[in-house]
N, C-alpha and C positions, 0 to 999 in steps of 0.2 A: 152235152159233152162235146169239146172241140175234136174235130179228126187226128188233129198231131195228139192227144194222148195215148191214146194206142199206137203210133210209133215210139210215144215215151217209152212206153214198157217195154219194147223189144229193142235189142242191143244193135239193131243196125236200122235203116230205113225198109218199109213194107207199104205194099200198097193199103190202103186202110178205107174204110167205106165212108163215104162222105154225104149223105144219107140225113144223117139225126146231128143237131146241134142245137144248144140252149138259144134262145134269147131272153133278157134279160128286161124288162120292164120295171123300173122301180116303183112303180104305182101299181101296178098289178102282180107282181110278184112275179117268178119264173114261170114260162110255158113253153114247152116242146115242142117245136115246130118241125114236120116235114113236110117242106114246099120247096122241090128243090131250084127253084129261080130264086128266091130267097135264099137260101143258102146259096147260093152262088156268088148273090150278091154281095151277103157279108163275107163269104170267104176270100171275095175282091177288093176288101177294105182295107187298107194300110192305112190306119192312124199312128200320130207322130208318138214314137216313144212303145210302141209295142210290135212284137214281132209277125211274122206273117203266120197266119193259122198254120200253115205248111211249113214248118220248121222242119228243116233239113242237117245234122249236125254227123260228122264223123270225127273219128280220132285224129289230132294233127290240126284240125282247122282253128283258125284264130275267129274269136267272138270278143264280141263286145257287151258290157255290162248294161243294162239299161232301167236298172232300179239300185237303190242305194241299199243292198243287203247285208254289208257287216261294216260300213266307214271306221277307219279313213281308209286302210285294207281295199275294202272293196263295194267301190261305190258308183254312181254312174257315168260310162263312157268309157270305165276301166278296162284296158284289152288284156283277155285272156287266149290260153291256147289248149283246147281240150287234150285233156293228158288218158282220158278209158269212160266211157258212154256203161250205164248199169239204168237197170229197169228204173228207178225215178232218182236216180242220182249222178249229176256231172261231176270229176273230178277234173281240176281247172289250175294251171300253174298262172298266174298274174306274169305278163310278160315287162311292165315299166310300175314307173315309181319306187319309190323308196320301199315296196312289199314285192320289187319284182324277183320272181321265183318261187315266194311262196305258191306250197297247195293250198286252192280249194274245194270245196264241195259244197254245190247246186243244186236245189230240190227245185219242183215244179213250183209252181206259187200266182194264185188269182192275181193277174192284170186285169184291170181295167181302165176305158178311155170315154169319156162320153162329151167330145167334139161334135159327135154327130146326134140326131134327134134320140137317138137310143144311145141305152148304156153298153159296152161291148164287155166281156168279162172271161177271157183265157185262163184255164189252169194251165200253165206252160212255166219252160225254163224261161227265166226274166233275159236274154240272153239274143242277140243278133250279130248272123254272120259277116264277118268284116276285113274279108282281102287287101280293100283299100278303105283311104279317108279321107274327107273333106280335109284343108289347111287349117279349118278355122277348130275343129275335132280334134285333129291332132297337137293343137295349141298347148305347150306344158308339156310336151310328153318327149322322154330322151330317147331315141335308138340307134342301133348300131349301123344301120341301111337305110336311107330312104331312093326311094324311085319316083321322080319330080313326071307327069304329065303336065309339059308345057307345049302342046299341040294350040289349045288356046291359051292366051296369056291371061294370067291371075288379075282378078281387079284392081289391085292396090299393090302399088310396090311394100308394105310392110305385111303381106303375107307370105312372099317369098322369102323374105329375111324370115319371118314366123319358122319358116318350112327348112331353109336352110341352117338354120344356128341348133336344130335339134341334133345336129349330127353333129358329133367331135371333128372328124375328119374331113374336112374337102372330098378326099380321096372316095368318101363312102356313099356320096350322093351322084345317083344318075338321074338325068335327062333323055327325055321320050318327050322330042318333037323339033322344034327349030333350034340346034346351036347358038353359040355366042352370045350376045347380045339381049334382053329383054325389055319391052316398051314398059316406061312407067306410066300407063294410064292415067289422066286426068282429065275426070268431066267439069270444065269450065262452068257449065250452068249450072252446080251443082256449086258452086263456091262462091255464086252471086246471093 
């Protein structure tokens, strides 16, 4: 059992013991491991597409979907905004697309990812915290604010356009880093 289930069940975050965790072997079946360098080290695993064993969520915070649990509604990458945290149930208002506003509600649910020599397998919310986003993530997505980081410049001049035509308003989009001007990037050797 992963350590974030027992935060599942309690309504806010708690220290939890991190101790006992499955691993999962498809050829041998389940075995319980306490080694806790082992566990350490799985618990140091971020594979693409599932969330950190330490899942941290409070009310307010915006997440993002990362399995496709009711499409087209609610599917993956879709940004939600938790609306009230209950022992194995998120209530989740969809903040874009043509579903935004709707509620919904989020049970825990086996992930798993097997990139690496072993299978990894989380009961958790399918679900990762999301303040910000890649340009190329938030591609399709309409909002009312964006806040451009152009500290470094974007690869491609049609990520900015990506990034700026999401927003109705000129008015609505700020910049965090060099005014005016931005270089259009082009690597020459790259178009030989």
């Amino acid at each position: 059992m992963w350590p974030a289930y027992t935060q599942m069940k309690s309504g806010c975050n708690t220290e939890t013991s991190k101790t006992i965790i499955n691993y999962f072997n498809p050829e041998q079946g389940q075995i319980e491991l306490k080694i806790c360098t082992l566990i350490e080290f799985l618990n140091s695993q971020l594979p693409p597409g599932l969330p950190p064993h330490d899942l941290r969520l409070k009310v307010g915070v915006p997440v993002m979907s990362l399995r496709n649990v009711e499409p087209p509604e609610l599917c993956n990458g879709r940004h939600l905004i938790i609306k009230r945290i209950r022992a194995l149930i998120l209530m989740t208002t969809i903040l874009s697309g043509l579903s935004a506003g709707m509620t919904k509600l989020l049970t825990p649910m086996s992930l798993s990812h097997s990139a690496v020599p072993f299978e990894f397998m989380q009961w958790q919310f399918p679900v990762k915290v999301c303040f910000a986003m890649s340009i190329n993530k938030a591609q399709g997505q309409s909002l009312q604010v964006v806040g451009l980081n152009l500290i470094q410049q974007v690869f491609t001049h049609g990520q900015l356009y990506v990034r700026c035509s999401c927003v109705g308003s000129p008015h609505n989009i700020f910049n965090c880093g060099n005014p005016g001007n931005t270089r259009n990037v082009v690597y020459k050797e790259a178009l030989q």
